[in-house]
C-alpha positions as CSV (number, residue, x, y, z in Angstrom):
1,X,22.4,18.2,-28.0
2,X,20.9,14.9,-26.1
3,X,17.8,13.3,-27.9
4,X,14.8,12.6,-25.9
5,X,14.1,8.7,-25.5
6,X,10.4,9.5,-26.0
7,X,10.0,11.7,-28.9
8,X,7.6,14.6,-28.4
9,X,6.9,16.9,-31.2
10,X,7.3,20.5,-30.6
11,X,8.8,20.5,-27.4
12,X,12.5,22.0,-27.3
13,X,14.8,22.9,-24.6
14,X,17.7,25.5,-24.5
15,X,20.5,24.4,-22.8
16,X,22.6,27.2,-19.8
17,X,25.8,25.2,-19.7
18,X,27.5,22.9,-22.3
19,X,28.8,20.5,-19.2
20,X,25.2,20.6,-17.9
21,X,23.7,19.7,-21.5
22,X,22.0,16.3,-20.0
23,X,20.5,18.5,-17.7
24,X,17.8,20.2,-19.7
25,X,17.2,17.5,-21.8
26,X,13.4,17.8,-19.6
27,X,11.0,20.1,-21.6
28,X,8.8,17.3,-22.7
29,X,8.1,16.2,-18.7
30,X,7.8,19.4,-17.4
31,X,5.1,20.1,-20.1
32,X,3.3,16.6,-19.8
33,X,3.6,17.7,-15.7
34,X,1.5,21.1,-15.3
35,X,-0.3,21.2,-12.1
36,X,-3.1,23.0,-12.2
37,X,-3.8,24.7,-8.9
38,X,-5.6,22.9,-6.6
39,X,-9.2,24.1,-5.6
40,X,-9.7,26.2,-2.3
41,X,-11.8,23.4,-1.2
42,X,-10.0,20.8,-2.7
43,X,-10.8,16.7,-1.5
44,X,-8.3,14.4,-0.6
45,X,-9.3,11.5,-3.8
46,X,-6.2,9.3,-2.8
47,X,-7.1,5.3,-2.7
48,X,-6.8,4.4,1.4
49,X,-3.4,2.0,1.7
50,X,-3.2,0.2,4.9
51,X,-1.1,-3.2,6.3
52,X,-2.9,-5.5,8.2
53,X,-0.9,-7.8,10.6
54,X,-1.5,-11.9,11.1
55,X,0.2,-14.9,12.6
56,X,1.5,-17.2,15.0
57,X,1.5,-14.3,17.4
58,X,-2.1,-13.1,16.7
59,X,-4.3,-12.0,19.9
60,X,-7.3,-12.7,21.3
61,X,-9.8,-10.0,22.2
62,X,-8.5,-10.1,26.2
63,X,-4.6,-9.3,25.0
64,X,-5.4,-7.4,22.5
65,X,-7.3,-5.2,25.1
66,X,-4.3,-5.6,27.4
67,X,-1.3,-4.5,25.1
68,X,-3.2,-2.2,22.3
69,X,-0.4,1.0,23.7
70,X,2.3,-1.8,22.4
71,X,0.7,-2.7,19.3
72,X,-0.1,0.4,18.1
73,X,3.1,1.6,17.7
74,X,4.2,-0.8,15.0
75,X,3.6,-0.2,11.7
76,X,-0.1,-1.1,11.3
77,X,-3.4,0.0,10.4
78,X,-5.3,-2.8,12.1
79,X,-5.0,-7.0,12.6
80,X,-6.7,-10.0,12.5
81,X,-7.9,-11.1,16.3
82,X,-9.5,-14.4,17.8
83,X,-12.5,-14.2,19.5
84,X,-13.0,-16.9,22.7
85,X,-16.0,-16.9,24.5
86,X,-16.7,-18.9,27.2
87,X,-20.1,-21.9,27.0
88,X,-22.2,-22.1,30.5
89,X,-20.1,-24.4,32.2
90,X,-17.0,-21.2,31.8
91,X,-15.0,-23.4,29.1
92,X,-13.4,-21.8,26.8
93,X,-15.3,-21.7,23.3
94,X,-13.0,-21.0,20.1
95,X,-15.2,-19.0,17.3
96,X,-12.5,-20.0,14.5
97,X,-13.8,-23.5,14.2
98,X,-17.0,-22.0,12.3
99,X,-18.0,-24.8,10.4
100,X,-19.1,-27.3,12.5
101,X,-22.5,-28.5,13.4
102,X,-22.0,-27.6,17.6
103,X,-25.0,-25.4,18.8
104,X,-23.3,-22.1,20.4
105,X,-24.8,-19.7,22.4
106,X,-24.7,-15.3,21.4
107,X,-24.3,-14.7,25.1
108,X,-21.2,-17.3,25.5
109,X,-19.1,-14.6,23.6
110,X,-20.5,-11.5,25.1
111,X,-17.1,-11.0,27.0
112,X,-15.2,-10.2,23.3
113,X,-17.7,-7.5,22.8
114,X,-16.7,-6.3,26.2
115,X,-13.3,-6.4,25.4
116,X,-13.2,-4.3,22.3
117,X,-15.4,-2.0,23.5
118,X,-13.0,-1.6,26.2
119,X,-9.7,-1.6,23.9
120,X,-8.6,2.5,23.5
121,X,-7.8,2.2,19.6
122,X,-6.3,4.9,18.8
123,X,-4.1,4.0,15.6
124,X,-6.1,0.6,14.5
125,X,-8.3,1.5,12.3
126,X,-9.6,-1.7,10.2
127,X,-9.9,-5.2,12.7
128,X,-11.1,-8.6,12.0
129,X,-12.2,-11.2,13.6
130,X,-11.6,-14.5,12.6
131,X,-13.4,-17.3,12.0
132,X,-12.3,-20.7,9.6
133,X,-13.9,-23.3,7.2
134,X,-13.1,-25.9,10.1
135,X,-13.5,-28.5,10.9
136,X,-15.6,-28.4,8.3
137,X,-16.8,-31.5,8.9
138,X,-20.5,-30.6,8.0
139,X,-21.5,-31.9,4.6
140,X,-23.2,-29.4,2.0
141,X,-26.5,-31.5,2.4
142,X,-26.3,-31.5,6.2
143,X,-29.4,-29.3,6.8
144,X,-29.3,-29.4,10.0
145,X,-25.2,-28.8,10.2
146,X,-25.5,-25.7,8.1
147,X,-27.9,-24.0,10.3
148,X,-25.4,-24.0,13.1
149,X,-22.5,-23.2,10.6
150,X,-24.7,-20.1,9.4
151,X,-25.1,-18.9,12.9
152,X,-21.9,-19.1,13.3
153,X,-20.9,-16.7,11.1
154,X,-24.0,-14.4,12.0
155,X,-22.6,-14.5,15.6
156,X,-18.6,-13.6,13.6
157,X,-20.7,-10.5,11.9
158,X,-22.5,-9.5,15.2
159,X,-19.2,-9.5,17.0
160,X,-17.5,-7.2,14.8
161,X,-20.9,-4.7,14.7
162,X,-21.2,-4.5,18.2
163,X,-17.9,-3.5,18.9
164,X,-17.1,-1.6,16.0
165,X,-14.4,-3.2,14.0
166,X,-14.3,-3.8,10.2
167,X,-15.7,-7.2,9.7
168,X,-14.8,-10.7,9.5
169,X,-11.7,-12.5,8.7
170,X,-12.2,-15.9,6.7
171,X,-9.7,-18.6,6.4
172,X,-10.9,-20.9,3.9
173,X,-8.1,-23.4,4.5
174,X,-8.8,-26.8,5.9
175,X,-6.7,-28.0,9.0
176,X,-8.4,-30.6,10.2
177,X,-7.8,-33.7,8.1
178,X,-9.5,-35.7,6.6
179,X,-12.0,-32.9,6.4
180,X,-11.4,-29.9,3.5
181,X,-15.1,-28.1,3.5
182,X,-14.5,-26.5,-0.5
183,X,-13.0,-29.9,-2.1
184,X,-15.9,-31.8,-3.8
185,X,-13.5,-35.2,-3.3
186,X,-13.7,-34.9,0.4
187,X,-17.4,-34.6,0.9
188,X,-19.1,-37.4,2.8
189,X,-21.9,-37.7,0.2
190,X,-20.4,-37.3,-2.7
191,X,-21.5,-41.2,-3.9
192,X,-25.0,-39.8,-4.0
193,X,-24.5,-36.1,-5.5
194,X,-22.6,-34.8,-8.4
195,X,-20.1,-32.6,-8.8
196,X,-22.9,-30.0,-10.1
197,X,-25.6,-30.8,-7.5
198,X,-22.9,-29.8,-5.0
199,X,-21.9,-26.8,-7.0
200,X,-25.6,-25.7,-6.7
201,X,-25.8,-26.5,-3.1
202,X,-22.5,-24.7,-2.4
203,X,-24.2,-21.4,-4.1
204,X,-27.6,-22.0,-1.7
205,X,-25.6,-22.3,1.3
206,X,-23.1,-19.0,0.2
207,X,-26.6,-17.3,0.1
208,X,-27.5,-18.5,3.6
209,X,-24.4,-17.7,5.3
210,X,-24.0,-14.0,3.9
211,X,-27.8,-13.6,4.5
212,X,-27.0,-13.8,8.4
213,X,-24.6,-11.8,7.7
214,X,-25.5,-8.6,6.3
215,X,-28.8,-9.5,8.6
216,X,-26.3,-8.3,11.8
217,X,-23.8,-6.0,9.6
218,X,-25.0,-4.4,6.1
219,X,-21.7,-2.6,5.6
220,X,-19.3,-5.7,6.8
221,X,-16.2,-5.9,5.3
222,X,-15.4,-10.0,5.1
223,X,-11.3,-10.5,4.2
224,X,-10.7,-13.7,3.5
225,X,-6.5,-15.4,2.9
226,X,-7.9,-15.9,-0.6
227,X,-11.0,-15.8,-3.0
228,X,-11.2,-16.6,-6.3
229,X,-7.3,-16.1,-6.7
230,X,-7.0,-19.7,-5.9
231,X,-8.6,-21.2,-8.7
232,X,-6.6,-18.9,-11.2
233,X,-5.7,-21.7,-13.1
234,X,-9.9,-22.7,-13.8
235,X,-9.9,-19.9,-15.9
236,X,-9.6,-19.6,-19.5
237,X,-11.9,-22.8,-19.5
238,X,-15.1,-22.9,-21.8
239,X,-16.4,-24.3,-18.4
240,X,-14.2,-24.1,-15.2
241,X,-16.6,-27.0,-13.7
242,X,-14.1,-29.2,-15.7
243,X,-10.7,-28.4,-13.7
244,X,-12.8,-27.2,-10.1
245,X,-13.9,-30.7,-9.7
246,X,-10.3,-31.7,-9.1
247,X,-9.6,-28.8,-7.3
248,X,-9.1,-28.7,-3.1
249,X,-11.0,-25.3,-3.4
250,X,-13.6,-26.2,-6.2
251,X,-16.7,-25.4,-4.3
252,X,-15.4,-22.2,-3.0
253,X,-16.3,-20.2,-6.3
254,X,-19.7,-21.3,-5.9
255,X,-20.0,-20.4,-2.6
256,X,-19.0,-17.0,-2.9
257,X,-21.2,-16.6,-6.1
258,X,-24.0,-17.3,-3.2
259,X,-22.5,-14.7,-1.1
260,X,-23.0,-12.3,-3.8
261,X,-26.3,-13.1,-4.5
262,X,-27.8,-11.5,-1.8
263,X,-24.9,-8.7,-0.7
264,X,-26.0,-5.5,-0.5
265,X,-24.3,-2.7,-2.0
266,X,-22.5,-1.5,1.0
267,X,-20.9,-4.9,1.8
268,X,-17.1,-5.6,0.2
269,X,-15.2,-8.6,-0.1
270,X,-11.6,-9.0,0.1
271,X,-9.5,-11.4,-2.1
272,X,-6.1,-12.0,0.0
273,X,-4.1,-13.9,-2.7
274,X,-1.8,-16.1,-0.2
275,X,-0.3,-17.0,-3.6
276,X,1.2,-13.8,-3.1
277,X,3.7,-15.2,0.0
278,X,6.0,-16.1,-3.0
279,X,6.2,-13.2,-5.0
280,X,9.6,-11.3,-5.5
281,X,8.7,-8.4,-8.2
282,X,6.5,-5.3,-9.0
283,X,4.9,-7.4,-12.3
284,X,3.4,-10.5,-10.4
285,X,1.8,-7.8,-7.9
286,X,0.6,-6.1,-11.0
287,X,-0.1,-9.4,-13.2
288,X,-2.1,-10.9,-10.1
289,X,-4.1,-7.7,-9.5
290,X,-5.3,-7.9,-13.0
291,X,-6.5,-12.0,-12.9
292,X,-8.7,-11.1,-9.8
293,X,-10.1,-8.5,-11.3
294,X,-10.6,-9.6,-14.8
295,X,-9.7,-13.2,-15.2
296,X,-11.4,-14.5,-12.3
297,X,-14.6,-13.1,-13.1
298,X,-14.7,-16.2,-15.3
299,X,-15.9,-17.9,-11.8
300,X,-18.5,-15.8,-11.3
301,X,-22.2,-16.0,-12.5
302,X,-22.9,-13.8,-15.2
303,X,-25.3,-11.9,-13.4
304,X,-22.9,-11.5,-10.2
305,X,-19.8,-10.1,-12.2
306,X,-20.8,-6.2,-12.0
307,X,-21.5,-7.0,-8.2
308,X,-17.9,-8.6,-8.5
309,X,-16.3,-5.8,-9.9
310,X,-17.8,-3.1,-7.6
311,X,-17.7,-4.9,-4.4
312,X,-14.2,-7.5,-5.0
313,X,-10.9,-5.8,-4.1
314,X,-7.8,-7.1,-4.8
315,X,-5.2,-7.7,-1.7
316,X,-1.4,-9.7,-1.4
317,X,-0.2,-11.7,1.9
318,X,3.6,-10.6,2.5
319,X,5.1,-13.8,4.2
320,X,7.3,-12.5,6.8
321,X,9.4,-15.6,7.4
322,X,10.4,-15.9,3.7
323,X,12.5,-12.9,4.0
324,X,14.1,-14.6,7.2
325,X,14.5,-18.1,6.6
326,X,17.4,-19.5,4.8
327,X,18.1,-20.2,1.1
328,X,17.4,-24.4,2.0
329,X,14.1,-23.4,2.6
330,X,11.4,-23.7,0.1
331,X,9.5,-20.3,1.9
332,X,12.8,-18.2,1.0
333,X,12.8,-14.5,-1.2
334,X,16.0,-13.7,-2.6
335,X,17.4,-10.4,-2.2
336,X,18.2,-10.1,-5.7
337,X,21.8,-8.7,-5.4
338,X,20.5,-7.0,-2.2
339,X,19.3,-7.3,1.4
340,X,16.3,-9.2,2.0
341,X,14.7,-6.5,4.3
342,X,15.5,-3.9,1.2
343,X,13.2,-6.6,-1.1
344,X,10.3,-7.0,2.3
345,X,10.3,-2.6,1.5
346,X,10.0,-3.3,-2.2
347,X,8.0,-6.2,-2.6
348,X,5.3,-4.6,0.2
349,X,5.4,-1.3,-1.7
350,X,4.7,-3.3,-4.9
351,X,1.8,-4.8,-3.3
352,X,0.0,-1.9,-1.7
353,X,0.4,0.1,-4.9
354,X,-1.4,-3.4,-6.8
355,X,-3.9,-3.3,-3.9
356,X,-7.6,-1.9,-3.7
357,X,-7.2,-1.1,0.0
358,X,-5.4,-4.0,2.1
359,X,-1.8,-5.8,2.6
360,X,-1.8,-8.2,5.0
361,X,1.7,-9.1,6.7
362,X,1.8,-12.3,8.4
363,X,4.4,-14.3,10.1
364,X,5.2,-17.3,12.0
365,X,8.1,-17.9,14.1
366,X,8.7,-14.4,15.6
367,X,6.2,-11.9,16.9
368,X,5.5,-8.4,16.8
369,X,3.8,-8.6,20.8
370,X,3.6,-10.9,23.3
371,X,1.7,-13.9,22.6
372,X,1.5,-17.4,24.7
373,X,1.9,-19.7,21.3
374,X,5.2,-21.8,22.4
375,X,6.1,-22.2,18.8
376,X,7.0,-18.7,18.5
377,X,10.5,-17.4,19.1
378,X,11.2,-14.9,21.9
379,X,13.0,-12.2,19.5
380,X,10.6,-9.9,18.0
381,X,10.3,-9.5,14.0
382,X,12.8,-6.0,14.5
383,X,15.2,-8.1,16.5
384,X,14.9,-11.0,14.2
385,X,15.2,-9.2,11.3
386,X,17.0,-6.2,11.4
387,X,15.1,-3.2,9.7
388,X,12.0,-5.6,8.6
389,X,9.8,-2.9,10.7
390,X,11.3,0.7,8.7
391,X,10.6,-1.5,5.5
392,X,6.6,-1.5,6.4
393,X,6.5,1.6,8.0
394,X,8.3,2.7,4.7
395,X,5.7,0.7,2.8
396,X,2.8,1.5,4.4
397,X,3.2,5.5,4.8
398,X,6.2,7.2,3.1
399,X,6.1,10.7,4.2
400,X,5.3,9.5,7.7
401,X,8.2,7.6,7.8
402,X,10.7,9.8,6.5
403,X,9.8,12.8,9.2
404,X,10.3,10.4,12.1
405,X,13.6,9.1,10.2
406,X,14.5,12.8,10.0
407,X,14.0,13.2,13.6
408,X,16.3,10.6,14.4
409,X,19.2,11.4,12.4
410,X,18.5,15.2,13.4
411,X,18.6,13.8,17.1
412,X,21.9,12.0,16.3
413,X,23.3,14.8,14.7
414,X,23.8,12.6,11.4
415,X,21.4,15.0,9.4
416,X,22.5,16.2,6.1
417,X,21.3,18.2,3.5
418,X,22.6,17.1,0.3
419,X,20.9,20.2,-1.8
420,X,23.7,23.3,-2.5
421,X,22.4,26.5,-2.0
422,X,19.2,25.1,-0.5
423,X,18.5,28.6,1.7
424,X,19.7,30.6,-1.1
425,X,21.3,32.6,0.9
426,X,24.9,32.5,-1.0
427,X,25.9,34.0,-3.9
428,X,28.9,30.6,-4.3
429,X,28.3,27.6,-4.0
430,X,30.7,24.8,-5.1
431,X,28.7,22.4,-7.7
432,X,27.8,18.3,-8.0
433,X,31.4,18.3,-9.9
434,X,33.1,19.8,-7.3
435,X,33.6,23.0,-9.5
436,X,32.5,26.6,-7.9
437,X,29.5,28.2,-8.9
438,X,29.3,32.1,-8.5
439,X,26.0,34.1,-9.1
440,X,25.7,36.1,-12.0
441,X,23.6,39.5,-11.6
442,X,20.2,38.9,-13.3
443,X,20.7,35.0,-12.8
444,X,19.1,31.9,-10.7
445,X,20.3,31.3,-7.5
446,X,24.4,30.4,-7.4
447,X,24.0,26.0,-7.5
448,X,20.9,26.4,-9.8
449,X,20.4,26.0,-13.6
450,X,17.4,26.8,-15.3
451,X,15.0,25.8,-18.0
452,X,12.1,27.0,-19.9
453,X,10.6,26.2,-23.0
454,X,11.5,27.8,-26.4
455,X,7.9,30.3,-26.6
456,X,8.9,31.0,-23.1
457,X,10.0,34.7,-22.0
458,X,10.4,33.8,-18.3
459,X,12.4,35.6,-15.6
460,X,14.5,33.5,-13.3
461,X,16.3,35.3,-10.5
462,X,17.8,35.5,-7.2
463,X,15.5,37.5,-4.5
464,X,17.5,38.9,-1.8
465,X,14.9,40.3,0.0
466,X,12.2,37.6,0.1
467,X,12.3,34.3,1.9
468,X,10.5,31.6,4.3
469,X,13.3,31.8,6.8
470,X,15.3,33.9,6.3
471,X,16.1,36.6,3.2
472,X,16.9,34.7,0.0
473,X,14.7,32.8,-2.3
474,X,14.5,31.4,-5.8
475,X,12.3,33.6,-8.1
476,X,10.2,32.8,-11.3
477,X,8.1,35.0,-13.0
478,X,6.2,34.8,-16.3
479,X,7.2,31.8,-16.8
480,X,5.0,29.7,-19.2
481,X,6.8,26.5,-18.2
482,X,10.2,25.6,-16.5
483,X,12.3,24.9,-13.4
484,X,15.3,25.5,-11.6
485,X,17.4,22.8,-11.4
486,X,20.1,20.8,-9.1
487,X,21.5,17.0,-9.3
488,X,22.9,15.5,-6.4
489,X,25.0,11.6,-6.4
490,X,22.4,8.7,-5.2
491,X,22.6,5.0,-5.4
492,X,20.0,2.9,-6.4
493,X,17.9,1.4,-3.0
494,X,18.6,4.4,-1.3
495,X,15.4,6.5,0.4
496,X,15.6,10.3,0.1
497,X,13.3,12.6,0.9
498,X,12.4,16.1,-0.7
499,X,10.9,19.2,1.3
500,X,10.8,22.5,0.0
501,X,8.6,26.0,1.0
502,X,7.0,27.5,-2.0
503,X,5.0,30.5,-2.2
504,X,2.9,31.5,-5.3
505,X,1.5,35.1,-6.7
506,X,-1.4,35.7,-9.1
507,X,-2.0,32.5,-11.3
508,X,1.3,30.7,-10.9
509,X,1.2,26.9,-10.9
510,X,3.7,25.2,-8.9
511,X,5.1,21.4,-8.2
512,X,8.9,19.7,-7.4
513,X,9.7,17.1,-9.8
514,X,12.2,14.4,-8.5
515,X,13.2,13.0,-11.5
516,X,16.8,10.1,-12.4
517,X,20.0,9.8,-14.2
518,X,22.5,7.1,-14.9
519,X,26.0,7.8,-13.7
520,X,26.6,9.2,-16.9
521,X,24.1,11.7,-16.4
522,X,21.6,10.3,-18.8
523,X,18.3,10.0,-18.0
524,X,16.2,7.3,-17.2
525,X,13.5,5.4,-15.3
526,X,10.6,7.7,-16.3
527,X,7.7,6.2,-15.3
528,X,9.1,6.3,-11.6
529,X,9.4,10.4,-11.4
530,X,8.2,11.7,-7.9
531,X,6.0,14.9,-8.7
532,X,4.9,16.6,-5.5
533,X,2.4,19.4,-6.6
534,X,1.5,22.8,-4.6
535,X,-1.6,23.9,-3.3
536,X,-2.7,27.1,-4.2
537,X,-0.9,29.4,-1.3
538,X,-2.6,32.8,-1.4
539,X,1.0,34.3,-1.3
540,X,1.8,32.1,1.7
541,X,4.4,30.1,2.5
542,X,3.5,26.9,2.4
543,X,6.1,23.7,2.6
544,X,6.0,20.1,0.3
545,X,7.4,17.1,1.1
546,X,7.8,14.1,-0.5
547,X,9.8,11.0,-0.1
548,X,11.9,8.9,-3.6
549,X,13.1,5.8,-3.3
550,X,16.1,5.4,-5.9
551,X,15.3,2.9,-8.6
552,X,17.8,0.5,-10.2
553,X,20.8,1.8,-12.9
554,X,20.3,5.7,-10.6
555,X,23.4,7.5,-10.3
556,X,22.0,10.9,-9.6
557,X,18.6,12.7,-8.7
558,X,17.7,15.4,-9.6
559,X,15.4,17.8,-8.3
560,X,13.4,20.4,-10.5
561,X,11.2,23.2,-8.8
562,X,9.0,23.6,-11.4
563,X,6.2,26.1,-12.7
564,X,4.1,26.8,-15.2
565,X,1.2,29.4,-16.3
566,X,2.4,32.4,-15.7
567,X,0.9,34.9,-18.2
568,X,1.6,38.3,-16.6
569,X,4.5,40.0,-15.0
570,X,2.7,39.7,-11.5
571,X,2.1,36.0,-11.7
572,X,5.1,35.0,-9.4
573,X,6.6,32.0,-7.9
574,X,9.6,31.6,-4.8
575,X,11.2,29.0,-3.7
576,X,12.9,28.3,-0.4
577,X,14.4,26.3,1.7
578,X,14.9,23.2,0.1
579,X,15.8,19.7,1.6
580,X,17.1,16.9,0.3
581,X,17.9,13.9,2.9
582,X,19.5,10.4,2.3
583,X,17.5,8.6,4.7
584,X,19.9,6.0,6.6
């Protein structure tokens, strides 16, 4: 009998078939896996995901207006745009360059109010606009400068009220040399003021910016490349003063300890982590999520960190061209034995499941749309690099991915379902070894083994006279907790997706497990089951789907329709119609 690598006391499986021994060896995770069933009224508690594009190809309000029906069908949930208003002699007035001490007008950007209002969203949900720490040629002291800077962002967060979009984008960076607005070293006066007097005055002027702010937008949403992720390494300091002083972004954690000051609840703040642009694994996602949300409250005021915590999510920039460019260059992700679009799916996944809410994608030499910036290429980011757009659609929204997929290969006739019996219509069936399986009167389905734990007194049968479809279904009943099982061959990277119909009597509980083998039908990679739980169906048919992406050391899946809590004879479960697609 197999051992379970995780010992659980109590918990005991029988196994049908000697040959299928490895098989069963799953009592402990169909325990630790009882769905209850879900309430009639039951809320959808999932944590929003959604991918945010940016670049060399980003739009202004006009072309964003002009080509929304083309941008909405990539795989996005909203983007960063530019906003250019125009001053009373019709020039053309950038709002990017925020901090500067030019006087601008409301009215000069009117026309990107117009604009949005007059874009048909229909699938972008969450836009920015942007605005940038440049020049950033006003000093901290500069009275006088920072009341135009400050209405500059008040006109950023009026912009995105009036027309509806999420917030304001920020780009901290500097550009425009010799000028860097959050390194103390660069600052004009900094013979006269100390590191700490401008620390102070960076705080005073966060306060006065994000006053304007929530002033014009209470609930903004202000996403910036990167917060307090950049000054990770200040931390662990018995005062981060000591390394920020040094640091190109040393008064930045002082100015957003002012812009926390005075947010109101409903106001959230996004940490980008550009750092992110080099990351190639599922840990540094993971490790990164947990310093912005831990470590780098070390560069907050005491009395700002619940503030932090409540209103601070954690994001990741996915660098586009670093899957694209060549191994010389120092922007370059390795595939890691395989393709580098396979490690853009992974490595995006990785970072929406580290995420709060956002993943921002952005890229420079190709484009998703048409843009006029002669530095990009002509070839689009799908033409570019092949399959780079099912990664993020893959990313982004699974299930949504894998029914269009479906579609297609139904379309091309390349469709095929790799689960045996999946109607249960047949009473043979030839099995995963190649070996014919017959059905036994008072047995599951032919192509389906079985499993219930040891206190169990479950009936598992073949129904000829029920199904979804068609007559023939999989039958549990009084089942206190088991499944019906099937393995099918799968390599590891491959993208499969699950459907079944399931229909449940009395107080049946009901999920499909997707669970992993080696090739030599051992299991492993636990923590990366797929369980896709039923709703309770009022004896109704009523379908699951799910998608599984094979992890590495896979050489079979294995799919379990599982139940649980049944206590009488009339607590009943079917099963029909079940898929199981290799997504190409």
């Amino acid at each position: 009998m197999p051992t379970p690598c995780t010992p659980l006391p109590l918990r005991r499986f029988l196994c049908a078939l000697q040959t299928q021994a490895s098989l069963f060896w799953c009592a402990w995770l169909c325990v630790a896996a009882v769905a209850a069933p879900a309430l009639p009224n039951s809320v959808d508690m999932r944590l929003p995901k959604k991918l945010i594009a940016t670049g060399w190809d980003k739009a202004d309000t006009q072309r964003l207006r002009e080509n929304i029906k083309l941008m909405e069908q990539r795989p996005f949930d909203g983007v960063f745009f530019s906003a250019v208003g125009k001053n009373d002699a019709g020039a053309p007035v950038q709002l990017r360059p925020a901090h500067s001490n030019q006087a601008w007008k409301r009215e000069w950007f009117q026309n990107c109010i117009a604009d949005l209002k007059a874009t048909k969203f229909t699938r972008f949900t969450d836009n920015f606009v942007s605005i940038g720490a440049n020049p950033g040629d006003v000093d901290w002291f500069d009275d006088d400068g920072w009341k135009a800077v400050v209405d500059h962002w008040r006109m950023a967060a009026w912009i995105a009220k009036q027309s509806g979009t999420q917030g304001v984008h920020f780009d901290p960076e500097p550009y425009t040399k010799p000028y860097a607005q959050f390194s103390y070293q660069a600052q004009a006066e900094k013979g006269k003021h100390t590191f700490n007097e401008y620390y102070a005055k960076a705080r005073e002027r966060g306060q006065q910016v994000m006053q304007a702010v929530v002033e014009e937008y209470p609930g903004i949403t202000v996403y910036c490349y990167f917060m307090n992720s950049v000054n990770i390494s200040a931390t662990g300091q018995k005062d981060p003063r000591q390394i920020l002083v040094q640091s190109g972004y040393g008064l930045f954690p002082a100015f957003i300890d002012g812009w926390l000051d005075v947010a109101p609840p409903g106001a959230t703040f996004v940490d980008g982590c550009e750092t992110a642009y080099h990351f190639n694994s599922e840990r540094e996602y993971i490790l990164h999520a947990l310093h912005m949300k831990i470590a780098c409250q070390e560069l907050v005021a005491p009395e700002n960190r619940a503030k932090y915590r409540a209103q601070v999510q954690a994001s990741f920039g996915v660098y586009l061209d670093a899957y694209w460019n060549p191994p010389t260059s120092p922007w370059h992700i390795d595939g890691l034995g395989g393709s580098r679009v396979e490690r853009l799916r992974i490595n995006t996944t990785s970072a929406l499941q580290a995420a709060d809410e956002y993943v921002w994608i952005y890229g420079e030499k190709n484009r998703w749309w048409p843009t006029p910036n002669g530095g990009v290429n002509k070839e689009t980011w799908p033409e570019a690099l092949p399959g780079s757009e099912d990664a993020l659609r893959f990313a982004r929204d699974p299930v949504e991915f894998a029914r269009a997929k479906i579609a297609e290969m139904k379309k091309a006739g390349i469709l095929i379902n790799l689960a045996r019996n999946a109607d249960f219509g047949s009473d043979k069936v030839e099995g995963n070894t190649g070996v014919q399986q017959d059905w036994k009167e008072g047995g599951a389905p032919a192509g389906w083994n079985v499993w219930q734990v040891s206190d169990s007194q479950g009936v598992f049968s073949w129904d000829r006279e029920v199904g979804a479809s068609a007559k023939g279904a999989a039958r549990a009943s009084k089942v206190v907790n088991g499944c019906f099982i099937q393995v099918a061959d799968a390599k590891p990277g491959e993208l499969h997706a699950v459907r079944a119909v399931v229909r449940l009597q009395g107080e049946s509980a009901a999920w499909v497990r997707v669970r992993w083998q080696t090739p030599e039908n051992k299991w492993t990679q636990v923590g990366q089951d797929v369980i896709l739980p039923v709703e309770q169906t009022d004896d109704e048919w009523r379908e699951v789907f799910g998608v599984a992406a094979v992890p590495e050391g896979v050489g079979k899946i294995v799919l379990l329709l599982s139940m649980a809590n049944q206590s009488a004879a009339q607590d009943v479960v079917w099963f029909d119609d079940v898929e199981l697609y290799r997504l190409q």
